[in-house]
FIGU-535577 format. One record per atom (N, C-alpha, C, CB): residue in three letters; x, y, z; atom name. Coordinates in Angstrom, 2 decimals. Each point is the difference from the previous one (the first is absolute). Glycine has a CB too. Layout:
REM FIGU-535577
[site ALA [X Y Z] CA]
...
***
This chain:
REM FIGU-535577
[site UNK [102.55 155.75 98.64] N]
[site UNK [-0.04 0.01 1.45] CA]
[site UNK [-1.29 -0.59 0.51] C]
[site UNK [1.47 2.02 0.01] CB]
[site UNK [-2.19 -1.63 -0.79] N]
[site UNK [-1.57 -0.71 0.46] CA]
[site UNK [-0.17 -1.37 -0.18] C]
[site UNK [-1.07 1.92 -0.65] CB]
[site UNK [1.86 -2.50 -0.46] N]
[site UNK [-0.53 -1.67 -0.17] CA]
[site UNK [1.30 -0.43 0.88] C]
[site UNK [-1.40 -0.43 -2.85] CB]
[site UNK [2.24 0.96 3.26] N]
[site UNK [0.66 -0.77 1.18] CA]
[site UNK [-0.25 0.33 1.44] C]
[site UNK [1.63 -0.24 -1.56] CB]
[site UNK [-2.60 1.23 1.78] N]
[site UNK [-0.67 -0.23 1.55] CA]
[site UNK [-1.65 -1.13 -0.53] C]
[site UNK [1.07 3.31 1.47] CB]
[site UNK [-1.28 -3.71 -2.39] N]
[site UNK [-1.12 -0.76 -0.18] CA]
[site UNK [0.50 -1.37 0.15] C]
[site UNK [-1.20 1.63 -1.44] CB]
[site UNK [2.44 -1.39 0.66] N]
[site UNK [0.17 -1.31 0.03] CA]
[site UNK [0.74 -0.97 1.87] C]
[site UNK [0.37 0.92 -3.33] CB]
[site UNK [0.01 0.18 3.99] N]
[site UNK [0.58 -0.35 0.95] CA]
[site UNK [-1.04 0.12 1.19] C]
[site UNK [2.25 0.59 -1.12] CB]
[site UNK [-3.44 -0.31 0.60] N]
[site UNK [-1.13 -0.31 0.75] CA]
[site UNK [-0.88 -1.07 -0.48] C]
[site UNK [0.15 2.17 0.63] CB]
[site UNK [0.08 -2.71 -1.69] N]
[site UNK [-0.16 -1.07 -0.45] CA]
[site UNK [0.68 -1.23 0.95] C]
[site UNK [-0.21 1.37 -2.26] CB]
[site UNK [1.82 -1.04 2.22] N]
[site UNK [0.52 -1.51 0.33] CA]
[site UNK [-0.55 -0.07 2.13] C]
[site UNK [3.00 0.00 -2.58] CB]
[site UNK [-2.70 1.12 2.95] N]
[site UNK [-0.77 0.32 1.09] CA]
[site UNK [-1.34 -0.64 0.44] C]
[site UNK [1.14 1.81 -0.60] CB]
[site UNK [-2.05 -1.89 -0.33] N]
[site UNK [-1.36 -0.60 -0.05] CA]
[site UNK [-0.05 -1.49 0.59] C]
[site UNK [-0.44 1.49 -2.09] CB]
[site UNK [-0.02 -2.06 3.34] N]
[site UNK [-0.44 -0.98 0.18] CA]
[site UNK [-0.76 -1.08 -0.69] C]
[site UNK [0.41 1.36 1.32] CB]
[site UNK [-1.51 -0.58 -2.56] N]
[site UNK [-0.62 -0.75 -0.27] CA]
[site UNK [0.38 -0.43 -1.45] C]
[site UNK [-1.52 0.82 1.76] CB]
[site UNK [1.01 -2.41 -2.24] N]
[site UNK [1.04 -0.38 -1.00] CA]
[site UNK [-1.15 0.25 -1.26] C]
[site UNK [1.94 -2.04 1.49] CB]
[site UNK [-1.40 2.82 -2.25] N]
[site UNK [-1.28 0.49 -1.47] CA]
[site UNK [-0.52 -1.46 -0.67] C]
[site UNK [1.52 2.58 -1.06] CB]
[site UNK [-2.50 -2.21 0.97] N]
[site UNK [-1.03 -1.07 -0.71] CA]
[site UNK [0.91 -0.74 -1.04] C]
[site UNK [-2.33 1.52 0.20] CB]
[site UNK [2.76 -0.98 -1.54] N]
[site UNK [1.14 -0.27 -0.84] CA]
[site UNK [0.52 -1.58 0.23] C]
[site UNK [0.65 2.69 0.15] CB]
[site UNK [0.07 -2.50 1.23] N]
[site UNK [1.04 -0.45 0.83] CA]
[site UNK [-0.83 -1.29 0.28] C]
[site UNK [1.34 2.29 1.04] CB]
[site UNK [-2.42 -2.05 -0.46] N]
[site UNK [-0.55 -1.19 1.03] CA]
[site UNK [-0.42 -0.62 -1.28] C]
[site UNK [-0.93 0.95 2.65] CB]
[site UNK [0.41 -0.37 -3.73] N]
[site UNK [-0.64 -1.13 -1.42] CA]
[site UNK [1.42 -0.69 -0.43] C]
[site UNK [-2.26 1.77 -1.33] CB]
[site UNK [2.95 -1.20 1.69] N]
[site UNK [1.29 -0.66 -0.90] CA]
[site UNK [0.50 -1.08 0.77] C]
[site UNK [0.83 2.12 -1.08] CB]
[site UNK [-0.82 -2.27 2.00] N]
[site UNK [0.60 -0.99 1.45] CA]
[site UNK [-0.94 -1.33 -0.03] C]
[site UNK [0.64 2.26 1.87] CB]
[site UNK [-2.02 -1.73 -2.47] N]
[site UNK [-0.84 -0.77 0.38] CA]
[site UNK [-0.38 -1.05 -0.90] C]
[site UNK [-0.53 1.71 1.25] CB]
[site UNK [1.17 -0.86 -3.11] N]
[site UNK [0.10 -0.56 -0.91] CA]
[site UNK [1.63 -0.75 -0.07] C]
[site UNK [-2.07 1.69 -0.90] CB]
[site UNK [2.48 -1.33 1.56] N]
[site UNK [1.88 -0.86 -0.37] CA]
[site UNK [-0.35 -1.17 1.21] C]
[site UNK [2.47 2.57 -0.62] CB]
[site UNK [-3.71 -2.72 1.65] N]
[site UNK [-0.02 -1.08 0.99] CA]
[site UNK [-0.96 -1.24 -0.90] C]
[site UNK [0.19 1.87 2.53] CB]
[site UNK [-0.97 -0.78 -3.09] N]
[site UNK [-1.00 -1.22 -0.73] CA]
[site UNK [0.92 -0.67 -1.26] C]
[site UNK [-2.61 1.46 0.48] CB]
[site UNK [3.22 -0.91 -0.73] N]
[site UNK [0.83 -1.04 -1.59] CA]
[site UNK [1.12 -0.72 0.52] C]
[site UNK [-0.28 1.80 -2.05] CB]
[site UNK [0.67 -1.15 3.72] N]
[site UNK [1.26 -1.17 0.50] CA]
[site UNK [-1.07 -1.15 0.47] C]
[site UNK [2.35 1.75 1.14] CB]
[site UNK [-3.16 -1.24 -0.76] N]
[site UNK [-1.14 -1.48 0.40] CA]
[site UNK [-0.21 -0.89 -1.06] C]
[site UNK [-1.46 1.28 1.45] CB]
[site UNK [0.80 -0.65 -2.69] N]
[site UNK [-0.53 -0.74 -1.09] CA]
[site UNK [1.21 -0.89 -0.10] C]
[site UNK [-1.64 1.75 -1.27] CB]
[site UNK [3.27 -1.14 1.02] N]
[site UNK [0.66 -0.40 -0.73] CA]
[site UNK [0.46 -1.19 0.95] C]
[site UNK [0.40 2.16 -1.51] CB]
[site UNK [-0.20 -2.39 3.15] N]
[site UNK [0.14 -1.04 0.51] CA]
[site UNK [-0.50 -0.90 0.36] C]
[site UNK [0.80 0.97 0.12] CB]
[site UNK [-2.33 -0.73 -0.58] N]
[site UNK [-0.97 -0.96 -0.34] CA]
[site UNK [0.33 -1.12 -1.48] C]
[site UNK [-1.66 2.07 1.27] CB]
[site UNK [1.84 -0.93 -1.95] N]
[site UNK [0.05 -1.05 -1.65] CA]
[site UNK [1.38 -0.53 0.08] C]
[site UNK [-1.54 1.56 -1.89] CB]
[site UNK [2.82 -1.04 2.25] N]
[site UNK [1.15 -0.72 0.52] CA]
[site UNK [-0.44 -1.15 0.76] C]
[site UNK [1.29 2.00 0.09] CB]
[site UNK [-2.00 -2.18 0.70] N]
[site UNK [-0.47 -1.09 1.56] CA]
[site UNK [-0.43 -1.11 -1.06] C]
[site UNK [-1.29 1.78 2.51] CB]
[site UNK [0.29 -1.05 -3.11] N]
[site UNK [-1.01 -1.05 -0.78] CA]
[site UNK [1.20 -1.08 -0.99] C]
[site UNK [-2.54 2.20 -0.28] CB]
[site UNK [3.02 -1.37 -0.43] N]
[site UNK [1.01 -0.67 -0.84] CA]
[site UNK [0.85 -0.77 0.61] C]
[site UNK [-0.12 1.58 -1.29] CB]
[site UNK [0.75 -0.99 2.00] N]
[site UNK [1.01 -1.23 0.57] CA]
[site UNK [-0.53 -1.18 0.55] C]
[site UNK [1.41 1.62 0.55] CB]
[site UNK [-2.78 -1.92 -0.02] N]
[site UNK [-0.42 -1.13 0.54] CA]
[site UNK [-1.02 -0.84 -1.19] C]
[site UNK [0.29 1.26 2.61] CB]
[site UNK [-0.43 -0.38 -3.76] N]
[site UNK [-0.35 -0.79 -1.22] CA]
[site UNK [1.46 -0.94 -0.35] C]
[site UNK [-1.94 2.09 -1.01] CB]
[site UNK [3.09 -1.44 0.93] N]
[site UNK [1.01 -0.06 -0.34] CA]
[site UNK [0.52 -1.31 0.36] C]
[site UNK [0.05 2.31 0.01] CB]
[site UNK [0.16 -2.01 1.54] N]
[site UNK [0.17 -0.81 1.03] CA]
[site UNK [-0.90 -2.15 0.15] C]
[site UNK [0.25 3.40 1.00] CB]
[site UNK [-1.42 -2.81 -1.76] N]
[site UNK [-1.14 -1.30 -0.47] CA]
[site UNK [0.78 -0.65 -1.29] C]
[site UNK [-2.66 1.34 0.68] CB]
[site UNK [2.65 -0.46 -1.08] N]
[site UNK [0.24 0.01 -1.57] CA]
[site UNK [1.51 -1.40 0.18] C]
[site UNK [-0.92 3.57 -0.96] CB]
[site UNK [2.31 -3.01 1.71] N]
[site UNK [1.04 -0.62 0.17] CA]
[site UNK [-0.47 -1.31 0.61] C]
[site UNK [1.39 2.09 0.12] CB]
[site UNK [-2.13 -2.01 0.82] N]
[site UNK [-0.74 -1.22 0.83] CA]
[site UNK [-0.36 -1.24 -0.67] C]
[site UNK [-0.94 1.69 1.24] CB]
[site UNK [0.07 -1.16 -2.59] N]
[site UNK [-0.30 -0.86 -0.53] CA]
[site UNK [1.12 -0.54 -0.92] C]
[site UNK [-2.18 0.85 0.46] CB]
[site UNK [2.67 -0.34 -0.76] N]
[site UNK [1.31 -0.58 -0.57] CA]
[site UNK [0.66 -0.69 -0.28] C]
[site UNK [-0.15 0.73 0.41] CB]
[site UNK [0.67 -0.63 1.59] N]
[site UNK [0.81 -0.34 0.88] CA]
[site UNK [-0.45 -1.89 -0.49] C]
[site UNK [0.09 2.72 2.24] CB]
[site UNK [-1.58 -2.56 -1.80] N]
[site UNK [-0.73 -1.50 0.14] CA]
[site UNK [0.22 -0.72 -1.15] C]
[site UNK [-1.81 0.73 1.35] CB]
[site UNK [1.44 0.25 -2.37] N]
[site UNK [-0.35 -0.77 -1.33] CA]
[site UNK [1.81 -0.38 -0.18] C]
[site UNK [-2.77 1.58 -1.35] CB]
[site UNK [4.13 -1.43 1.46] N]
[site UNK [0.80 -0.17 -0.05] CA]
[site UNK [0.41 -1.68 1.17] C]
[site UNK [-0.01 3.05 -1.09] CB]
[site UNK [-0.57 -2.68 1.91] N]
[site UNK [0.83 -0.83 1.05] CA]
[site UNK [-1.12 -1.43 -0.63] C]
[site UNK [1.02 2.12 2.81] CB]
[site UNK [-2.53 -1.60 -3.12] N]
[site UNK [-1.03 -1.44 -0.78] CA]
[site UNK [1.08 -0.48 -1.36] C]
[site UNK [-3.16 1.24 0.47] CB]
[site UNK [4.00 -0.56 -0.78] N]
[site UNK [0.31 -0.51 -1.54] CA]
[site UNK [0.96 -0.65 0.69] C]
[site UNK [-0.51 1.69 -2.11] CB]
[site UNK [1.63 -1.14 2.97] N]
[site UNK [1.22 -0.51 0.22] CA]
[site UNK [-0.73 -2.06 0.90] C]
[site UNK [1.84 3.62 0.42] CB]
[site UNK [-2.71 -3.43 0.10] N]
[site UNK [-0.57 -0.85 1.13] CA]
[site UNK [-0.22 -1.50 -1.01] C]
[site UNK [-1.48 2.30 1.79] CB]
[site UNK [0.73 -2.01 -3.10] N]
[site UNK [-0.30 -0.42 -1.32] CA]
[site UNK [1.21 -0.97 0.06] C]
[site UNK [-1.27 2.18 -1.30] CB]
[site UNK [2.38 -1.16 0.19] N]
[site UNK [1.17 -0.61 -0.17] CA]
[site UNK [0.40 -0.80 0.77] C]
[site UNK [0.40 1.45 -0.88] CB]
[site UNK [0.05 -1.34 2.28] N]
[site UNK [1.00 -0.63 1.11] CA]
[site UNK [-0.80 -1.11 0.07] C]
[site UNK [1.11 1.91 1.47] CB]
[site UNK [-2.35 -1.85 -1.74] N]
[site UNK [-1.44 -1.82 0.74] CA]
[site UNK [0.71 -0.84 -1.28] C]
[site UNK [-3.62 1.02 0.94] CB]
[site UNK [3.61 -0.72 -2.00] N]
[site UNK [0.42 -0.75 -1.66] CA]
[site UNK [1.38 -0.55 0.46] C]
[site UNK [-1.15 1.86 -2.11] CB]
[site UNK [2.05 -0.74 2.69] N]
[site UNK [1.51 -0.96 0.74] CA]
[site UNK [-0.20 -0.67 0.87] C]
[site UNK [1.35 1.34 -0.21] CB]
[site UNK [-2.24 -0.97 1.43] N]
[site UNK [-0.15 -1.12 0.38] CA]
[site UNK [-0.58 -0.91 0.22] C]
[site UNK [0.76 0.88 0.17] CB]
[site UNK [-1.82 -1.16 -1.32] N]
[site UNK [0.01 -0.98 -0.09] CA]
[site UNK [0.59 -1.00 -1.19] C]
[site UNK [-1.51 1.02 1.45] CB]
[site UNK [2.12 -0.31 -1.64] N]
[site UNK [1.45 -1.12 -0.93] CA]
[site UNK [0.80 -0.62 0.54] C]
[site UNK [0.28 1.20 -1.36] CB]
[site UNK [0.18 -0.10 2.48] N]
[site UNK [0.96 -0.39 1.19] CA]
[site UNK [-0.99 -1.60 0.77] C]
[site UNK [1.12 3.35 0.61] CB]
[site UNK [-2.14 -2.83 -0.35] N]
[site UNK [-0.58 -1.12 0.62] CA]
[site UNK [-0.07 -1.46 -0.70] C]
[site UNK [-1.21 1.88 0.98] CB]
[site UNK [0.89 -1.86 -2.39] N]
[site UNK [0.37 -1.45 -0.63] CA]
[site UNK [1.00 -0.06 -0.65] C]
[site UNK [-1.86 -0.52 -0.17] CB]
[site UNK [2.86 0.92 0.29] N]
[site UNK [1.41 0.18 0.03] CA]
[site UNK [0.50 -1.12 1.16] C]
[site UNK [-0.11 2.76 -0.81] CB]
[site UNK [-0.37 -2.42 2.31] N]
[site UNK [0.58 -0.45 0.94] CA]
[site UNK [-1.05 -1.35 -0.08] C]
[site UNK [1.18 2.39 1.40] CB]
[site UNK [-2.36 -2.57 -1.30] N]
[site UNK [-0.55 -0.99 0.30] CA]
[site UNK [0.58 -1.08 -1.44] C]
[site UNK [-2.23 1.46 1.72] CB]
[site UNK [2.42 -1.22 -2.93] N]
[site UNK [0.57 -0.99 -0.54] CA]
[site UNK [1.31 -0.54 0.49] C]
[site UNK [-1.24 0.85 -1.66] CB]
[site UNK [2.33 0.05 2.52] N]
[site UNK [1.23 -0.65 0.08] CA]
[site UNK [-0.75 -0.34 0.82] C]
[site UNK [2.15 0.78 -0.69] CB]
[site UNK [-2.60 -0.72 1.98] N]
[site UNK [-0.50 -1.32 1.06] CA]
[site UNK [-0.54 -0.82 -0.33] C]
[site UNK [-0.21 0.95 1.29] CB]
[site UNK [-0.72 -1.12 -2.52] N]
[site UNK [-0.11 -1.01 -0.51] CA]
[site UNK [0.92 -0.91 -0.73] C]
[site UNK [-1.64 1.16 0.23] CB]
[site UNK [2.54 -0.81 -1.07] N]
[site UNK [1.06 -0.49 -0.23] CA]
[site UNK [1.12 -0.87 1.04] C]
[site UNK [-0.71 1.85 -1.52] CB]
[site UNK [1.47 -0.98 2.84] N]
[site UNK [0.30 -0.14 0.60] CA]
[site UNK [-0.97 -1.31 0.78] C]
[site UNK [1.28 2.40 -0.56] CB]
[site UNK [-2.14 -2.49 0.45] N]
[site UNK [-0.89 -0.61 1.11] CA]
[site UNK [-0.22 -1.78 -0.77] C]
[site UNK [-1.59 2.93 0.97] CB]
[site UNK [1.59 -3.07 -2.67] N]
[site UNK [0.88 -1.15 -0.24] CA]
[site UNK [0.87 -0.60 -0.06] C]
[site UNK [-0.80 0.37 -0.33] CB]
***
């Protein structure tokens, strides 16, 4: 009978026990940390694809100049041809 009038003057209590406030304060600091090192990563991440991206479109850029310029004395010989 006694630990249930304590305890119902407990939930009664306005003020929030120390316990409580360390614990709130520790589950705010590790959601922080943790959407910090999430943040960080994804925009390493994000570089990371970037460069990529480039070094892909420099290789593809490579290739296509070699076609065309085949294509290009390709055509300038038939006009030359054509043109005797």
């Amino acid at each position: 009978m006694r630990s249930l009038k304590d305890f119902k003057a407990m939930i009664t209590e306005k003020t929030v026990p120390k316990s409580i406030r360390t614990l709130k304060t520790s589950i705010f600091m590790l959601t922080l940390i943790l959407i910090v090192v999430t943040s960080v990563d994804l925009i390493l991440k994000n570089e990371q694809n970037n460069e990529f991206s480039e070094t892909v479109n420099g290789l593809s850029y490579t290739y296509n100049r070699e076609s065309l310029v085949a294509d290009l004395i390709f055509y300038s010989r038939m006009i030359e041809l054509i043109a005797r």
